[in-house]
C-alpha positions as YAML, in Angstrom:
chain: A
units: angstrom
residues:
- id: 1
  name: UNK
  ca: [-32.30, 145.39, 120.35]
- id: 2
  name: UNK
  ca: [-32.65, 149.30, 119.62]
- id: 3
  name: UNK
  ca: [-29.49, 149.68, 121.69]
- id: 4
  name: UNK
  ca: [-27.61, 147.30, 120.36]
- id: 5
  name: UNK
  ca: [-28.41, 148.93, 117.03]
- id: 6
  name: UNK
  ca: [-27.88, 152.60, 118.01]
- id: 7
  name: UNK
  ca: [-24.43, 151.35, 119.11]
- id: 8
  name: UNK
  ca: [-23.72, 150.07, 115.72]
- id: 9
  name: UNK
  ca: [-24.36, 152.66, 114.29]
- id: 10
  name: UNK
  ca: [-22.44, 154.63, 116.58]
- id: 11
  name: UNK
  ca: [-19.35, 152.47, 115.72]
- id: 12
  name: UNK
  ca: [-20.06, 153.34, 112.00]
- id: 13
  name: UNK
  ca: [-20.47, 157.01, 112.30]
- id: 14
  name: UNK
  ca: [-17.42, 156.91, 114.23]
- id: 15
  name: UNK
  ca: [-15.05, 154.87, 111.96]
- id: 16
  name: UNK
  ca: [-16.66, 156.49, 109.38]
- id: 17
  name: UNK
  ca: [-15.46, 159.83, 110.26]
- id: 18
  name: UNK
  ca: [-11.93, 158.66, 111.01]
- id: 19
  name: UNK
  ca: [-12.01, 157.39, 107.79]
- id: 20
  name: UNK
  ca: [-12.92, 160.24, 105.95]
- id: 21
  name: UNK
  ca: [-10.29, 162.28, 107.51]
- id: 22
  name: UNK
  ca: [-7.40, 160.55, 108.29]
- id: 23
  name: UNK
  ca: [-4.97, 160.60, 105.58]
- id: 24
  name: UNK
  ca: [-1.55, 158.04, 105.52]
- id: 25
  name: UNK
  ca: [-2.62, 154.55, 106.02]
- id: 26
  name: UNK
  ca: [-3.64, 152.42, 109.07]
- id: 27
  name: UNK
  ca: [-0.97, 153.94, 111.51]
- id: 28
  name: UNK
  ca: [-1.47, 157.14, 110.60]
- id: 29
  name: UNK
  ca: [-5.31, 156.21, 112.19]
- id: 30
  name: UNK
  ca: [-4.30, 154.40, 115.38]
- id: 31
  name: UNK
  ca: [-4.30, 157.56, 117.50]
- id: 32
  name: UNK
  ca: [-7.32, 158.33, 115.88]
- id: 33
  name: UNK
  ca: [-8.86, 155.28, 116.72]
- id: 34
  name: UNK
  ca: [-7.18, 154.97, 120.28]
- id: 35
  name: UNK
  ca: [-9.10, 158.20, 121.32]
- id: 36
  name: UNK
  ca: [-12.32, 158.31, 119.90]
- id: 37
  name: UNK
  ca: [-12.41, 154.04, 120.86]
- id: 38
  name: UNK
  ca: [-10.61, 154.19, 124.53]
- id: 39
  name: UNK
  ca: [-11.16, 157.96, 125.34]
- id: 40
  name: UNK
  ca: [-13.74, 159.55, 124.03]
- id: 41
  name: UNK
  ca: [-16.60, 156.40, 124.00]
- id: 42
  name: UNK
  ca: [-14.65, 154.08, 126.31]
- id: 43
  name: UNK
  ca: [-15.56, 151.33, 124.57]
- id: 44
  name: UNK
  ca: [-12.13, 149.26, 125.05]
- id: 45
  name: UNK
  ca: [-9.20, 150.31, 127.51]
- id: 46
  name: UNK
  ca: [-5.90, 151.37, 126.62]
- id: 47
  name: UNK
  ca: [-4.58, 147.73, 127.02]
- id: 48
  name: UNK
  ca: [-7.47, 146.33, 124.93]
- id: 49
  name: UNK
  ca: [-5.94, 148.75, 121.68]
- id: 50
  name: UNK
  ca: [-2.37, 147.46, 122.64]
- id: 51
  name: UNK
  ca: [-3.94, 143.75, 122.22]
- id: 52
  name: UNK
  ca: [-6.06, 144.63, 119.36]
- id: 53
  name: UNK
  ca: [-2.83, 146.53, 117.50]
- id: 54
  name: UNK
  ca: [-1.15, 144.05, 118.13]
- id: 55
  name: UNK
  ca: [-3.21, 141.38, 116.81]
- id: 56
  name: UNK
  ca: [-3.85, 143.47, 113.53]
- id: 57
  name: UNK
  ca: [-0.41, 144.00, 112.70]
- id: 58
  name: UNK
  ca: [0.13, 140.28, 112.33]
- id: 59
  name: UNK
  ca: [-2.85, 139.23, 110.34]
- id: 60
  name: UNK
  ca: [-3.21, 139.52, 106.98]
- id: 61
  name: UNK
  ca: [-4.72, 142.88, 105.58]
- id: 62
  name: UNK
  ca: [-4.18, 146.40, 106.68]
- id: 63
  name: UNK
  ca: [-3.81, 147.48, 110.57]
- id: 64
  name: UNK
  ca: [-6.46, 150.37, 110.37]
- id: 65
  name: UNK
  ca: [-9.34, 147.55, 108.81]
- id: 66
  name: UNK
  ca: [-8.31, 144.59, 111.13]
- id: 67
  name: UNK
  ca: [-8.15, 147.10, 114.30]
- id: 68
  name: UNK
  ca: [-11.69, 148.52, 113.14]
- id: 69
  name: UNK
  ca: [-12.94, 144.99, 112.68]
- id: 70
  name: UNK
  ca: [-11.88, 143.72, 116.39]
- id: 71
  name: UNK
  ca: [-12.88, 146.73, 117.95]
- id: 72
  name: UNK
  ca: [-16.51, 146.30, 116.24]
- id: 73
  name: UNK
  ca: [-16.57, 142.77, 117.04]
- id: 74
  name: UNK
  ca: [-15.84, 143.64, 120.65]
- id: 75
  name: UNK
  ca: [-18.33, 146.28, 121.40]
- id: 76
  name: UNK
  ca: [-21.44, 145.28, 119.07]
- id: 77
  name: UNK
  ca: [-20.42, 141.35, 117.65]
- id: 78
  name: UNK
  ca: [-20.79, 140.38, 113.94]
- id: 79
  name: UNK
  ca: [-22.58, 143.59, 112.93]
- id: 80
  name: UNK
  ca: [-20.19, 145.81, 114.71]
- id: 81
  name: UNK
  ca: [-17.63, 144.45, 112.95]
- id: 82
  name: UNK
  ca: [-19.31, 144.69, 109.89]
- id: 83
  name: UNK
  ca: [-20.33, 148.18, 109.85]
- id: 84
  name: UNK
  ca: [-17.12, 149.39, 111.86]
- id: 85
  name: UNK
  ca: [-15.42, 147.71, 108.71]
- id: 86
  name: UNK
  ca: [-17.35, 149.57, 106.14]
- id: 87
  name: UNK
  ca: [-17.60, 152.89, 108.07]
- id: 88
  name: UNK
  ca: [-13.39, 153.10, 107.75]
- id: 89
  name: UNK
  ca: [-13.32, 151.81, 104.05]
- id: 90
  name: UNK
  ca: [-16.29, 153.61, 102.48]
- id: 91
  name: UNK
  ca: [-14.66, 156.90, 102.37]
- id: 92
  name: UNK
  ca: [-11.12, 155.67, 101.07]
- id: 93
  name: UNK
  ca: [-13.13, 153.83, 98.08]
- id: 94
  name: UNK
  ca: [-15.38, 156.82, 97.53]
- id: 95
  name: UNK
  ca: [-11.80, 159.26, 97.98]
- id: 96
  name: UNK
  ca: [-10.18, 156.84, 95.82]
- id: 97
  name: UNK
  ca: [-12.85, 156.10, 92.94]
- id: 98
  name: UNK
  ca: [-13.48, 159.43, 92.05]
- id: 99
  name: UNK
  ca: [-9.28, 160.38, 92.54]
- id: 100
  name: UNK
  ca: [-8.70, 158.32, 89.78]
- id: 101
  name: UNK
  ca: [-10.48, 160.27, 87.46]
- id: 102
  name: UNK
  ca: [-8.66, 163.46, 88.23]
- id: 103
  name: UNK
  ca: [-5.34, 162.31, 88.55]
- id: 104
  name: UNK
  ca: [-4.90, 161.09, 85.17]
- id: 105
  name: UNK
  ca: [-5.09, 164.82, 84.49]
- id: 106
  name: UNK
  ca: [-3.57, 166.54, 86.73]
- id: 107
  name: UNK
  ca: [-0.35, 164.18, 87.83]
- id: 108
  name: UNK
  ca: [2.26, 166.14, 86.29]
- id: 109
  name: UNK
  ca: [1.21, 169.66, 87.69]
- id: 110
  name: UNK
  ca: [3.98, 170.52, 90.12]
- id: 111
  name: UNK
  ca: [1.18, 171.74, 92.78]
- id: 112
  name: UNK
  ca: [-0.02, 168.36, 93.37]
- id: 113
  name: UNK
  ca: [3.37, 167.05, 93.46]
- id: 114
  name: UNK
  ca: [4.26, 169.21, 96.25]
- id: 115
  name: UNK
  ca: [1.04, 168.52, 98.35]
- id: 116
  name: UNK
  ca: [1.98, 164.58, 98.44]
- id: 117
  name: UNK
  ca: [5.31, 165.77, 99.35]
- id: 118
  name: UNK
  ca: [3.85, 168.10, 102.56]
- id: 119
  name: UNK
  ca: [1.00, 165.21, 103.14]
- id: 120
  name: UNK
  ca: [3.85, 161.99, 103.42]
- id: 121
  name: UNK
  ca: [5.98, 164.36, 105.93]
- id: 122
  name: UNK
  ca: [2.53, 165.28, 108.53]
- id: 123
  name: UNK
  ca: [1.96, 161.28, 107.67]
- id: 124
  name: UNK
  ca: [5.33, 160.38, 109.19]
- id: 125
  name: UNK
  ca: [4.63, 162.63, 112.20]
- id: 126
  name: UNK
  ca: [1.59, 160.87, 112.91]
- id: 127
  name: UNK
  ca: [3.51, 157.12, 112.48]
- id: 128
  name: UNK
  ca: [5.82, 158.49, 114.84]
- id: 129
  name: UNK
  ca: [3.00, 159.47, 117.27]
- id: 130
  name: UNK
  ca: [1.51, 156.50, 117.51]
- id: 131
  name: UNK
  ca: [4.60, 154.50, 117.87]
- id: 132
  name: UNK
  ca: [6.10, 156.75, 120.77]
- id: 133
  name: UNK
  ca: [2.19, 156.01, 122.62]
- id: 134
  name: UNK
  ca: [2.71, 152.44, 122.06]
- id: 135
  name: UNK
  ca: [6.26, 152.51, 123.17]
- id: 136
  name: UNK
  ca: [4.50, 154.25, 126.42]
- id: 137
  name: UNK
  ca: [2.31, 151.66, 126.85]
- id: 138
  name: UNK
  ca: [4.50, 148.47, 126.39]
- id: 139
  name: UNK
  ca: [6.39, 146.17, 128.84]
- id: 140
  name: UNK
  ca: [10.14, 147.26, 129.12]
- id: 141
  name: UNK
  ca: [12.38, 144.59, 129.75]
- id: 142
  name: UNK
  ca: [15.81, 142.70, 127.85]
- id: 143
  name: UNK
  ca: [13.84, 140.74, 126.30]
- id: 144
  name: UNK
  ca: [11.12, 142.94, 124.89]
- id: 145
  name: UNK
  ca: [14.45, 145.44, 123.37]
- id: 146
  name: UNK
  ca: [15.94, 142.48, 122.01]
- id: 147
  name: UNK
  ca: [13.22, 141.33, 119.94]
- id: 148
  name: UNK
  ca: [12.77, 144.92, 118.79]
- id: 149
  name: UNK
  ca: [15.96, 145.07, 117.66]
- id: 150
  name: UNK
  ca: [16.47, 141.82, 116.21]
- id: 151
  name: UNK
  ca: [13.27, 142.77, 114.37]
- id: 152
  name: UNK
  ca: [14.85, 145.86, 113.00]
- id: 153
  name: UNK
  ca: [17.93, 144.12, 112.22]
- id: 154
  name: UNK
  ca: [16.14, 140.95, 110.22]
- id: 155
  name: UNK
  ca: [13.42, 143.11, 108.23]
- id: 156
  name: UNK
  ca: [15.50, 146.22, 107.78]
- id: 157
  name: UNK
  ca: [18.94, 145.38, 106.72]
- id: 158
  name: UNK
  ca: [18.67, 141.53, 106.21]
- id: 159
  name: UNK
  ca: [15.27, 141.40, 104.30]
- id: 160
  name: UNK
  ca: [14.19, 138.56, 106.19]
- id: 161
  name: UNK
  ca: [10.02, 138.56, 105.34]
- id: 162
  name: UNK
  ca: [8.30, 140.58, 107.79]
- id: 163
  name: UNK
  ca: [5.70, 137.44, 108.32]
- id: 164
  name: UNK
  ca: [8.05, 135.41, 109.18]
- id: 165
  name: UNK
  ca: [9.70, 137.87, 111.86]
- id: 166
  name: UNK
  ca: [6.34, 138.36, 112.99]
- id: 167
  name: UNK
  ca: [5.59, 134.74, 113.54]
- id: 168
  name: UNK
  ca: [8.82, 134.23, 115.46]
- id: 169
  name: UNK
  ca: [8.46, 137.29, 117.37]
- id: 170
  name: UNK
  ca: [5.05, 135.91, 118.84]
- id: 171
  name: UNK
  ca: [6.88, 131.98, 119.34]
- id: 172
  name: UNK
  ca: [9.99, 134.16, 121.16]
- id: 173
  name: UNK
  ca: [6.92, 136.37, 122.79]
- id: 174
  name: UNK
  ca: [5.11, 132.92, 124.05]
- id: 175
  name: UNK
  ca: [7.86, 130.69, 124.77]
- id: 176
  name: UNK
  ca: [9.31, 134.12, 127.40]
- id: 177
  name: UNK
  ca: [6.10, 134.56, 129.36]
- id: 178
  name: UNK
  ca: [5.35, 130.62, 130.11]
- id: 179
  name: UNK
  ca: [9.21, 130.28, 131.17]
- id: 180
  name: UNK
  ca: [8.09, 133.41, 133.48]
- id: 181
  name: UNK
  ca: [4.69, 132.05, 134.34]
- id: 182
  name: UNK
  ca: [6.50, 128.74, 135.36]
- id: 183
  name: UNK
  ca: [9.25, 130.67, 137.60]
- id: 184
  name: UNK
  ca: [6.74, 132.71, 139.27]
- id: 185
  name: UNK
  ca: [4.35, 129.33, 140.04]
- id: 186
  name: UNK
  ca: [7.51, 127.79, 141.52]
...
């Protein structure tokens, strides 16, 4: 029982701390959370955070929160999700809460203005990051580049909703690997 707890709380002191310093969103944290998760505690593997990405992308909420919540879930159960949850959140809200204050009076000032501007570019460097390791990481074949670039295509220049490409990206995804699960069997 005390183990189980001391590795909860683990989970939350670690999510906790990527929380509190990872600025840009949930992509911006998926290196973050690939190498304190898969290298540093080796709690998952590096195919377990391709899954888990994977699976948070296309459910509803944002990646960083539904990656922290599988990951918890899969080390520690209910409780590790729970706490690997709030460790990630708590310092955005706290960040956030008392932000709110101060920006109302400082918005205008041209030194703030040009810190967003420096903190969105070092954000897009770490979005890139993480999508070059997961380009690494995933299977390379016709099929996977079409589907990335009729994704591109439908979301980017077409508008089609990014649910929907999701949804037929996993149907195209499914309907590929039991036509090559049924060749290979024959």
């Amino acid at each position: 029982m005390k183990k189980k707890f001391n590795k909860t709380m683990k989970l939350f002191i670690t999510f906790l701390k990527i929380g509190a310093f990872t600025f840009g969103g949930g992509y911006a944290m998926i290196p973050l959370i690939q190498r304190e998760t898969v290298e540093k505690n080796k709690w998952i593997s590096d195919d377990d955070i391709l899954e888990i990405v994977a699976i948070a992308e296309s459910t509803p909420g944002p990646i960083s929160v539904n990656a922290a919540t599988f990951i918890g879930y899969k080390v520690s159960g209910f409780w590790g999700a729970f706490f690997s949850t709030l460790g990630l959140i708590l310092p955005a809200f706290i960040i956030m809460f008392l932000l709110s204050f101060l920006l109302r009076k400082i918005k205008d000032n041209r030194i703030v203005e040009y810190a967003f501007f420096g903190i969105r570019a070092g954000v897009l460097a770490l979005i890139v990051n993480s999508l070059m390791k997961m380009y690494k990481q995933v299977n390379k074949n016709l099929i996977a580049y079409i589907i990335m670039i009729l994704s591109l295509v439908l979301t980017t220049f077409l508008n089609v909703n990014a649910i929907l490409v999701i949804i037929l990206c996993g149907i195209v995804g499914l309907v590929y690997s039991l036509c090559v699960e049924r060749s290979v069997k024959k």
